[in-house]
MDAnalysis code that builds the backbone (N, CA, C; Angstrom):
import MDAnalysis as mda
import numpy as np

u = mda.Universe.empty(528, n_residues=176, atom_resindex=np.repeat(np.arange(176), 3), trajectory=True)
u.add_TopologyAttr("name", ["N", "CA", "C"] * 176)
u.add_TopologyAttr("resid", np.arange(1, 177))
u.add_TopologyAttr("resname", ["UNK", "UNK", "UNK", "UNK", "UNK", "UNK", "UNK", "UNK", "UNK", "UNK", "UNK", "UNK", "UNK", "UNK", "UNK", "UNK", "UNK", "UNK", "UNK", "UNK", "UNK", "UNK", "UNK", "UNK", "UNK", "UNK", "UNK", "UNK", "UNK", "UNK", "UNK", "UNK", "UNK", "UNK", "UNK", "UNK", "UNK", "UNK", "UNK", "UNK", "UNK", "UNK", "UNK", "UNK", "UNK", "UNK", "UNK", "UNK", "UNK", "UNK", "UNK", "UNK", "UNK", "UNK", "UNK", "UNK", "UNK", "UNK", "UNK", "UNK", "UNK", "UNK", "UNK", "UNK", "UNK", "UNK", "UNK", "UNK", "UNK", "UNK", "UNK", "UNK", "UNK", "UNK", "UNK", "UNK", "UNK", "UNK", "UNK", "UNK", "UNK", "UNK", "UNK", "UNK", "UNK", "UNK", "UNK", "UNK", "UNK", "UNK", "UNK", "UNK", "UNK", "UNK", "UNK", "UNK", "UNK", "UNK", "UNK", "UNK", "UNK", "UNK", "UNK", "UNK", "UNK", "UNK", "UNK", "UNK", "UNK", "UNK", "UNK", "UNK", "UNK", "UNK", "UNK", "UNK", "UNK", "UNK", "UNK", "UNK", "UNK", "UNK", "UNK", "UNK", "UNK", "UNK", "UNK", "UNK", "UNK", "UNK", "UNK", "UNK", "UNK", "UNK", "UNK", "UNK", "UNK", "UNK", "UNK", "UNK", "UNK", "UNK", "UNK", "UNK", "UNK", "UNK", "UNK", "UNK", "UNK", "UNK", "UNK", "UNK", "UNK", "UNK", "UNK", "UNK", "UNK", "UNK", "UNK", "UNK", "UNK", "UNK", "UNK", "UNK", "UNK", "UNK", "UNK", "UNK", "UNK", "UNK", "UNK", "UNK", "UNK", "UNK", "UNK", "UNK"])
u.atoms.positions = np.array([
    [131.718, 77.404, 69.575],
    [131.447, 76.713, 70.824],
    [131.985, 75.298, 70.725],
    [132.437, 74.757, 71.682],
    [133.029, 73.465, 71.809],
    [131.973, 72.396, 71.495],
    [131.965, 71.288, 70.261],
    [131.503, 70.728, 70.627],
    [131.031, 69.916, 72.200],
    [131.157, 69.727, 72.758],
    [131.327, 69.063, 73.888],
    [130.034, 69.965, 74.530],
    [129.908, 71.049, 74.335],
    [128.990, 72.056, 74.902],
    [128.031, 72.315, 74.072],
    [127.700, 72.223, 73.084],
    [126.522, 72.371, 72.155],
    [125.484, 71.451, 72.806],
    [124.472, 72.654, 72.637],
    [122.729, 71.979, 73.258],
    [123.251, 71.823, 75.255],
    [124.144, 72.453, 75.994],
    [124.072, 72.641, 77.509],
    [123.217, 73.384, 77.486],
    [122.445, 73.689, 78.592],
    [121.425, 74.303, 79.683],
    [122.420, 75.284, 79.758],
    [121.479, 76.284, 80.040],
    [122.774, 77.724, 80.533],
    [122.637, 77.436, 82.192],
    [122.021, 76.843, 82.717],
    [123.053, 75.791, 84.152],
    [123.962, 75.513, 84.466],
    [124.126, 74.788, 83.272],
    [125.738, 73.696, 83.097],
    [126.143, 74.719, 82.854],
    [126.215, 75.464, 81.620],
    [127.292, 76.308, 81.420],
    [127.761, 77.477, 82.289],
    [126.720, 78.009, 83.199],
    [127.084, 78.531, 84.503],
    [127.756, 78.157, 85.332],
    [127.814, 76.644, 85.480],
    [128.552, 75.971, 86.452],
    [129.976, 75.453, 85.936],
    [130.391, 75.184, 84.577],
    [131.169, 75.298, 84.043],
    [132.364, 76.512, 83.762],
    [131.591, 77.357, 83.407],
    [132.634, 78.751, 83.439],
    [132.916, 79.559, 85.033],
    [131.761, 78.942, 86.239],
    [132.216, 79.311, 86.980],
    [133.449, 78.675, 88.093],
    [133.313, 77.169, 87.627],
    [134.191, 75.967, 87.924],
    [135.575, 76.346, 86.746],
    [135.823, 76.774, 85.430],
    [136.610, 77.007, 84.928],
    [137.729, 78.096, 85.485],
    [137.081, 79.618, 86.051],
    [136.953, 80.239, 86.744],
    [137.860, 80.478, 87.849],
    [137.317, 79.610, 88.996],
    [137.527, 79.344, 89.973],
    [139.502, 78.491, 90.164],
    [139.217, 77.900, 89.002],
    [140.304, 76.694, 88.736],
    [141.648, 77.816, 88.577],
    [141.407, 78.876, 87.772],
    [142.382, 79.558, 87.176],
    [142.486, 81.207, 88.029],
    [141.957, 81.338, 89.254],
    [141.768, 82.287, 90.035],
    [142.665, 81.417, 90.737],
    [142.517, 80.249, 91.518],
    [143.164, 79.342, 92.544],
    [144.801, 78.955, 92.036],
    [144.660, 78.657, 90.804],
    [146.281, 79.069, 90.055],
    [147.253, 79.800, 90.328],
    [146.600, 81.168, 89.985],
    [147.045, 82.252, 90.507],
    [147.143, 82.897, 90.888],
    [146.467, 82.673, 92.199],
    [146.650, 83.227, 93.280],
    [147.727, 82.105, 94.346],
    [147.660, 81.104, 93.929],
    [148.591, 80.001, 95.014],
    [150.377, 80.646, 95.302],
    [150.735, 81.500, 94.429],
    [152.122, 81.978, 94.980],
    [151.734, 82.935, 96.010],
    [150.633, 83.664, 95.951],
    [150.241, 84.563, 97.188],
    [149.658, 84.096, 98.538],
    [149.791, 82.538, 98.355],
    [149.321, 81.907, 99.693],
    [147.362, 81.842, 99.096],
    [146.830, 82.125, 98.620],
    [145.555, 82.475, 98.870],
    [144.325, 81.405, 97.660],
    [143.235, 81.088, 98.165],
    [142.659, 80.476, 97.184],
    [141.649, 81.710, 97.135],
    [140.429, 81.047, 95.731],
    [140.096, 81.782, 95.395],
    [138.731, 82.247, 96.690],
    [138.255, 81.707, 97.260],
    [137.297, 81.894, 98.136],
    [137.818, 82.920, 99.312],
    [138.776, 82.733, 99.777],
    [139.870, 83.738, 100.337],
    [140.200, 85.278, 99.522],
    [140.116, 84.768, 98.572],
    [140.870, 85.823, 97.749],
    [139.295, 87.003, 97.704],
    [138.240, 86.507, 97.964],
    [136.799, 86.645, 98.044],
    [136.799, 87.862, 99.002],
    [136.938, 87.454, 100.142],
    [137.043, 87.990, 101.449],
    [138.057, 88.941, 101.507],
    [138.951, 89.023, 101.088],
    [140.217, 90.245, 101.214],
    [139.969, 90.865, 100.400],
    [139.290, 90.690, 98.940],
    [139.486, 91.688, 98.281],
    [138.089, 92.077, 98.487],
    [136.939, 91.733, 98.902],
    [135.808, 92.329, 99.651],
    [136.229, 93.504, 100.924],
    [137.038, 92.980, 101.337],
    [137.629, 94.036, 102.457],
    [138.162, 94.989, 102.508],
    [138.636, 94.725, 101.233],
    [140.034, 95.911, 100.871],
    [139.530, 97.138, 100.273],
    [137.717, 96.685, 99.866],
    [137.127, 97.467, 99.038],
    [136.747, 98.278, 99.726],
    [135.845, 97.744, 100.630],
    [135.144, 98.222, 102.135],
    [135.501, 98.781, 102.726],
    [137.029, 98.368, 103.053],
    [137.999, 99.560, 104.069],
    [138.091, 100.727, 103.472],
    [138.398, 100.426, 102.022],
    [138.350, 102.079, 101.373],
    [137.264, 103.176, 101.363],
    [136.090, 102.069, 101.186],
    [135.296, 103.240, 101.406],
    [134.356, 103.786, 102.941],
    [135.452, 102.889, 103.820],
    [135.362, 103.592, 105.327],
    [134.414, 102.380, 106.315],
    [134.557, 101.281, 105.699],
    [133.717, 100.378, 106.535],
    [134.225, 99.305, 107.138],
    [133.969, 98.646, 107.738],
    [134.738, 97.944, 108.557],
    [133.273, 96.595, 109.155],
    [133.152, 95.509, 108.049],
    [131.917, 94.273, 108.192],
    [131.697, 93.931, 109.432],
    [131.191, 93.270, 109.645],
    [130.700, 92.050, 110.485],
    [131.573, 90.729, 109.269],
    [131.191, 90.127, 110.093],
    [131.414, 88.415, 109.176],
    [129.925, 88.202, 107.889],
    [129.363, 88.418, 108.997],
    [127.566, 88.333, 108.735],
    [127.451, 88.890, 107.511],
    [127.918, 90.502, 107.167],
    [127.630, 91.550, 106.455],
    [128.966, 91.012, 105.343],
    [130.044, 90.602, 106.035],
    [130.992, 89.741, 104.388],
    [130.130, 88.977, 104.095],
    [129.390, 87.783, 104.469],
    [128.532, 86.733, 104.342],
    [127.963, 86.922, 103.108],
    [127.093, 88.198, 103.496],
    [125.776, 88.450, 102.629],
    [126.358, 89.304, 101.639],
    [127.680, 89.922, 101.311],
    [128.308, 91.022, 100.171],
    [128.943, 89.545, 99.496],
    [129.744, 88.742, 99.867],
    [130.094, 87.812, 98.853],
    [129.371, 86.547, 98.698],
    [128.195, 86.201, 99.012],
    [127.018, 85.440, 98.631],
    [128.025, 83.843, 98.997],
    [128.710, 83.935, 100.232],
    [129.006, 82.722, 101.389],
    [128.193, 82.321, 102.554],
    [128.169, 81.534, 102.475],
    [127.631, 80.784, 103.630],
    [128.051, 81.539, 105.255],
    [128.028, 82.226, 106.371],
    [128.233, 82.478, 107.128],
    [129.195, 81.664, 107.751],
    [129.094, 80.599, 107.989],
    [129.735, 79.577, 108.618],
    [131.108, 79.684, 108.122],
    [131.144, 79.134, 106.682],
    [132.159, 79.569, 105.775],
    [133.095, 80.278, 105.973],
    [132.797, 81.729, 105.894],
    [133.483, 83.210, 105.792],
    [134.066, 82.668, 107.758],
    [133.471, 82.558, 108.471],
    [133.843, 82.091, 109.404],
    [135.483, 81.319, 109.589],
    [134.959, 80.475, 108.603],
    [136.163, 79.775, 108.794],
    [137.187, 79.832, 107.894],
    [137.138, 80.578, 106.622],
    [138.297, 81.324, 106.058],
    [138.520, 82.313, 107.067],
    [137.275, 83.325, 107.706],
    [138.383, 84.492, 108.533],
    [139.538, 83.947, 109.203],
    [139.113, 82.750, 110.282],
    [140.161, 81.885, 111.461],
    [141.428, 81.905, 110.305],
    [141.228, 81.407, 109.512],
    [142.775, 81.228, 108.651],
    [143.503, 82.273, 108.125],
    [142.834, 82.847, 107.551],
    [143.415, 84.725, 107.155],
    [143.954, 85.010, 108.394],
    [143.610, 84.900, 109.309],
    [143.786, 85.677, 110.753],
    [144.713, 84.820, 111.337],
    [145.254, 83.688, 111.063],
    [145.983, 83.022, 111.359],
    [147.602, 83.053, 110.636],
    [147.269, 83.640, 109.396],
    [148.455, 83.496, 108.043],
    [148.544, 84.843, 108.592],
    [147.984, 86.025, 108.930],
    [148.592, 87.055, 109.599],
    [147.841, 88.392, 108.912],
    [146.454, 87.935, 107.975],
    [145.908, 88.804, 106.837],
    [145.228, 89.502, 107.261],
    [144.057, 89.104, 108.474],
    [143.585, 90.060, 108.524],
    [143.383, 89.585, 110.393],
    [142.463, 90.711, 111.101],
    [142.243, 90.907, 112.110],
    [140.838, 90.811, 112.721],
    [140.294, 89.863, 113.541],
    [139.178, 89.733, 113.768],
    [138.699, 90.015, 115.126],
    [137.779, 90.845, 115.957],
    [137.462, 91.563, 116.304],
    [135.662, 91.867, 116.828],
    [135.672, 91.269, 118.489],
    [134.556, 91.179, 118.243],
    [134.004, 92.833, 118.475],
    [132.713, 92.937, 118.452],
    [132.091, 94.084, 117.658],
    [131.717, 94.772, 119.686],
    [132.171, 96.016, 120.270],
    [131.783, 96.316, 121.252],
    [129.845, 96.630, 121.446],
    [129.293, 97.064, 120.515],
    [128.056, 97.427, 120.588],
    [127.015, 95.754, 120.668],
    [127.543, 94.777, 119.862],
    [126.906, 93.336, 119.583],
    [127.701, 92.444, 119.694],
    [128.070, 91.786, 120.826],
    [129.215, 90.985, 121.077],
    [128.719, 89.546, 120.240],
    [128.402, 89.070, 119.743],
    [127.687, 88.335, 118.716],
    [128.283, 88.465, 117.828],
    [128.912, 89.905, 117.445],
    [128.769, 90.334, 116.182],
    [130.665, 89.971, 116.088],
    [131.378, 89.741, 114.708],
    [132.710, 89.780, 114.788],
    [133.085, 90.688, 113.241],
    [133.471, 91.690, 114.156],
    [134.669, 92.757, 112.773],
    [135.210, 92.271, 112.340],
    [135.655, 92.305, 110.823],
    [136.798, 92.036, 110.028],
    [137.483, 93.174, 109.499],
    [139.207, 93.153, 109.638],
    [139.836, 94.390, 108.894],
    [140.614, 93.330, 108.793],
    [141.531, 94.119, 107.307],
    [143.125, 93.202, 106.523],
    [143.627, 94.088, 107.359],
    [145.161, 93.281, 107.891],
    [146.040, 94.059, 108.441],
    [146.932, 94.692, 107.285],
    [148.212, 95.430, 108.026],
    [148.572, 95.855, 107.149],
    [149.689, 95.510, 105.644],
    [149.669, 93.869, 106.342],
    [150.381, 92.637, 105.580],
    [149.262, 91.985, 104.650],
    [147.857, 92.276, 105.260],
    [146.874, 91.453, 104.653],
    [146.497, 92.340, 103.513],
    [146.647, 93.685, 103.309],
    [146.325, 94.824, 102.564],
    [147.503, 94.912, 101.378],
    [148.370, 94.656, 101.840],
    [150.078, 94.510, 100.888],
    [149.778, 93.350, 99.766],
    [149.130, 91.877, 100.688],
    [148.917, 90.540, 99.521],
    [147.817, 90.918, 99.051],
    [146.767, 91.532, 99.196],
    [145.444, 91.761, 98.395],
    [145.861, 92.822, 97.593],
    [146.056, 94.126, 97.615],
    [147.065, 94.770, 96.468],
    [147.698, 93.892, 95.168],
    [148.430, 93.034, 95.760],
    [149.010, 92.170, 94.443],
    [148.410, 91.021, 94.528],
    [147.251, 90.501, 95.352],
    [145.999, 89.423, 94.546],
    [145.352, 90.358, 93.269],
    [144.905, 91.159, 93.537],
    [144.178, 92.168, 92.781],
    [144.474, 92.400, 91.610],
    [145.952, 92.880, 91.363],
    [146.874, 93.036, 90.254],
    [146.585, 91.868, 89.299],
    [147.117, 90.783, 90.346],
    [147.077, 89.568, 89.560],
    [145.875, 88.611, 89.222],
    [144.633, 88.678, 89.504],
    [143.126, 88.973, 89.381],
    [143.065, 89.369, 88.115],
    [143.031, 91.179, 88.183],
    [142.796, 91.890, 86.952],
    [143.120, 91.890, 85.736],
    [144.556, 90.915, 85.953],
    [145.291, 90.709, 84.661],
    [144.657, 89.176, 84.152],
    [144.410, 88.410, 85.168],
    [143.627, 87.179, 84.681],
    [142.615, 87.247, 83.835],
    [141.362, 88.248, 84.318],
    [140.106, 88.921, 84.160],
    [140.354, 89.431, 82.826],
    [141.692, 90.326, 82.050],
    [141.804, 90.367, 80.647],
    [141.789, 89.790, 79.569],
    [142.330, 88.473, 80.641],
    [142.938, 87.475, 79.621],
    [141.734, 86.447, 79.509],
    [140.907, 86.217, 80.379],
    [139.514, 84.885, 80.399],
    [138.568, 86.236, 79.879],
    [138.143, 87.699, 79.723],
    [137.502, 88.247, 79.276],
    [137.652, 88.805, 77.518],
    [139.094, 87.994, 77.116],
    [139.269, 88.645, 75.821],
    [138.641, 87.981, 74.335],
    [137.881, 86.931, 74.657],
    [136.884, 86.648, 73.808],
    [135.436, 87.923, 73.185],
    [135.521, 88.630, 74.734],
    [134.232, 89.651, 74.558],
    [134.585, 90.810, 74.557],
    [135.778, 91.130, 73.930],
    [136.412, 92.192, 74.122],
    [137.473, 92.939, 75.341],
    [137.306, 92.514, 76.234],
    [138.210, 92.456, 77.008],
    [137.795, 93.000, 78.094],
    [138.457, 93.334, 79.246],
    [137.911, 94.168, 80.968],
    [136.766, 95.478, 80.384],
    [137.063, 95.594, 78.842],
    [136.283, 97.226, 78.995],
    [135.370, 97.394, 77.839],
    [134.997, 95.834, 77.031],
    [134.682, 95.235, 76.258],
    [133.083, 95.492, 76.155],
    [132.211, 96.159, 75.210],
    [130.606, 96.876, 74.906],
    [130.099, 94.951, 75.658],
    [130.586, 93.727, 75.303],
    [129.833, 92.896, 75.053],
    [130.279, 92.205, 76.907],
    [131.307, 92.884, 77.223],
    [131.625, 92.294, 78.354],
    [130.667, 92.940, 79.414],
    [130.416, 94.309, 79.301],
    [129.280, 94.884, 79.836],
    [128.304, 94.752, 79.517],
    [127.942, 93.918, 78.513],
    [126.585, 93.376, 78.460],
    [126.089, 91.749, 79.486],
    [127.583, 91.484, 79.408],
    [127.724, 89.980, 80.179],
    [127.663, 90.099, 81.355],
    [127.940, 91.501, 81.830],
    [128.158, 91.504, 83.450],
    [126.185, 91.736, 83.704],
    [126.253, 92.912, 83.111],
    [124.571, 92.980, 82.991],
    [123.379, 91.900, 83.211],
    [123.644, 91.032, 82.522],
    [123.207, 89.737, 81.983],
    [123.509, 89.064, 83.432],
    [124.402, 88.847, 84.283],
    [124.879, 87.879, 85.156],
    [124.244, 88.181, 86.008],
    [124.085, 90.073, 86.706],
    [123.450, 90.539, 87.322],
    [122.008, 90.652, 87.542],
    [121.562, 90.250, 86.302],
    [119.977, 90.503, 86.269],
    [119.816, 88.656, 87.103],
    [120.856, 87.319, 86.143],
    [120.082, 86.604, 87.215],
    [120.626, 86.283, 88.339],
    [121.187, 87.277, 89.196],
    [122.118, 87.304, 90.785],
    [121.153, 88.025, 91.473],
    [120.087, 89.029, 90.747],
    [119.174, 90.055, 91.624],
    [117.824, 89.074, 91.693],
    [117.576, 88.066, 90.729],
    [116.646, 86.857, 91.463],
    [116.637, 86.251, 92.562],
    [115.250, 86.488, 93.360],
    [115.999, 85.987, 94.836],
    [115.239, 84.426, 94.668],
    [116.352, 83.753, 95.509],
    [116.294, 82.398, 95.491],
    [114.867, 81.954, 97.072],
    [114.319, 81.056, 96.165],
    [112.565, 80.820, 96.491],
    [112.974, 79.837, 97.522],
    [112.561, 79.624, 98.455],
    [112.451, 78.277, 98.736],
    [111.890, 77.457, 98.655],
    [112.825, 76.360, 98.621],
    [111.841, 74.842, 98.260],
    [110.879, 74.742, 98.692],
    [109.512, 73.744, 98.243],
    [108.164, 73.825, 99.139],
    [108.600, 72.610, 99.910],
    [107.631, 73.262, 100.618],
    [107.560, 71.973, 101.994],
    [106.921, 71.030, 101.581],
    [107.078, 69.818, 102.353],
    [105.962, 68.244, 101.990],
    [104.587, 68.425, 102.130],
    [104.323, 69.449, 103.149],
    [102.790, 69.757, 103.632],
    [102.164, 70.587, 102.356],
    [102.803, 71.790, 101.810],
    [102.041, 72.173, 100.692],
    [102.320, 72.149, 99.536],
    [103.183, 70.588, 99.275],
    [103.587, 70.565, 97.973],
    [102.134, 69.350, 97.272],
    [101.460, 69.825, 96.231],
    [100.191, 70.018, 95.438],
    [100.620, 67.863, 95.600],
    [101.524, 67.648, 95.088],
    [101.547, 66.387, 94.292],
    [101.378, 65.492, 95.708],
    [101.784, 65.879, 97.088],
    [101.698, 65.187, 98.803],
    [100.587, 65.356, 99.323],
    [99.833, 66.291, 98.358],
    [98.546, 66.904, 99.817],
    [97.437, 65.432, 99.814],
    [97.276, 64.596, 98.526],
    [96.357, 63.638, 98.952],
    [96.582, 62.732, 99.940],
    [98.188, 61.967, 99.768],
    [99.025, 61.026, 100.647],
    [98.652, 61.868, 101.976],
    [98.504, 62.969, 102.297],
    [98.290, 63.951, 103.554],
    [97.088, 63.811, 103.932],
    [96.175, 63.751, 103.344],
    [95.039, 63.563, 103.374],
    [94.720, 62.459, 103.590],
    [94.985, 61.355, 103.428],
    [95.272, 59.835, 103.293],
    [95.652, 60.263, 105.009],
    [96.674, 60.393, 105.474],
    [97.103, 60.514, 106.982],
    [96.154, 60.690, 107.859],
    [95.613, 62.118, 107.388],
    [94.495, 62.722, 108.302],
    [93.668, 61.458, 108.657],
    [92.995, 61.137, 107.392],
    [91.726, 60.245, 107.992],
    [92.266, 58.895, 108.090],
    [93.158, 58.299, 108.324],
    [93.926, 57.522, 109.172],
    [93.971, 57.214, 110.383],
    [94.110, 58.958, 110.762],
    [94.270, 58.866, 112.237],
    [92.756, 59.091, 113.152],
    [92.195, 59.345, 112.084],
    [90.647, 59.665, 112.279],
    [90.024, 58.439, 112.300],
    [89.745, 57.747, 111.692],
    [89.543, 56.356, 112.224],
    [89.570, 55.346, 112.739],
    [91.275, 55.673, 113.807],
    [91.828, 55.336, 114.777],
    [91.192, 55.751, 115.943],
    [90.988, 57.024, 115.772],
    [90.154, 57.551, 117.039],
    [88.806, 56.902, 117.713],
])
């Protein structure tokens, strides 16, 4: 381990390898026009189409763990560079379809390629794409991705505010 990283939080180092990651996905994918958040969305699609589905934005949203808004506004640009096709939904006009066209299906094909071959090469510390320890890592990533995220407490029932709250109440109570 790098010095530099000895004694991190597995936080940091989450945010590190996924910022490392990200850096070297966006690399190479830049001759294909595409960053990596993009590259998110098409190859989410490409998956989907195969196996006969055809999203919402909403439903990319919540399969690649983006912000709605977001996926939003990569679709406008995909759909603009000519990738994919957006489509509002006849049953929920609310709702907006996404499909890769058939140019957008051609560059995700060879994002993919060139993905998978990345994925050998940043996975060959743990053995590689097919690696006993790399499937233990994916395992491992998954168990904390299936934690669902809590929300913050509010000011009203957070333990350490309720006296200052209390303090308010009879404030206004003695105003009265």
């Amino acid at each position: 381990m790098s010095s530099a990283l000895e004694g991190a939080t597995p936080g940091f180092l989450v945010w590190r390898l996924s910022m490392k990651w990200r850096v070297a996905v966006d690399r190479a994918l830049a001759p294909l026009g595409l960053t990596h958040a993009q590259y998110a969305l098409v190859a989410s699609l490409y998956g989907m189409h195969r196996a006969g589905r055809r999203p919402s934005q909403r439903q990319l949203a919540d399969h690649t763990g983006l912000e709605a808004l977001y996926v939003s506004k990569l679709a406008r640009a995909l759909e603009a560079a000519g990738l994919l096709e957006r489509t509002r939904d006849p049953r929920d006009p609310r709702a907006v379809r996404l499909a890769l066209t058939e140019q957008g299906r051609d560059v995700t094909r060879r994002a993919i390629e060139v993905v998978q071959g990345l994925m050998h090469q940043l996975l060959e510390p743990l053995g590689g794409l097919d690696g006993a320890r790399t499937g233990e890592f994916a395992r491992e990533l998954t168990a904390l991705l299936d934690v669902p995220l809590v929300p913050p407490p509010d000011h009203e029932h957070n333990p350490d505010h309720k006296h200052e709250h209390e303090h308010d109440h009879e404030h206004e109570k003695e105003q009265s």
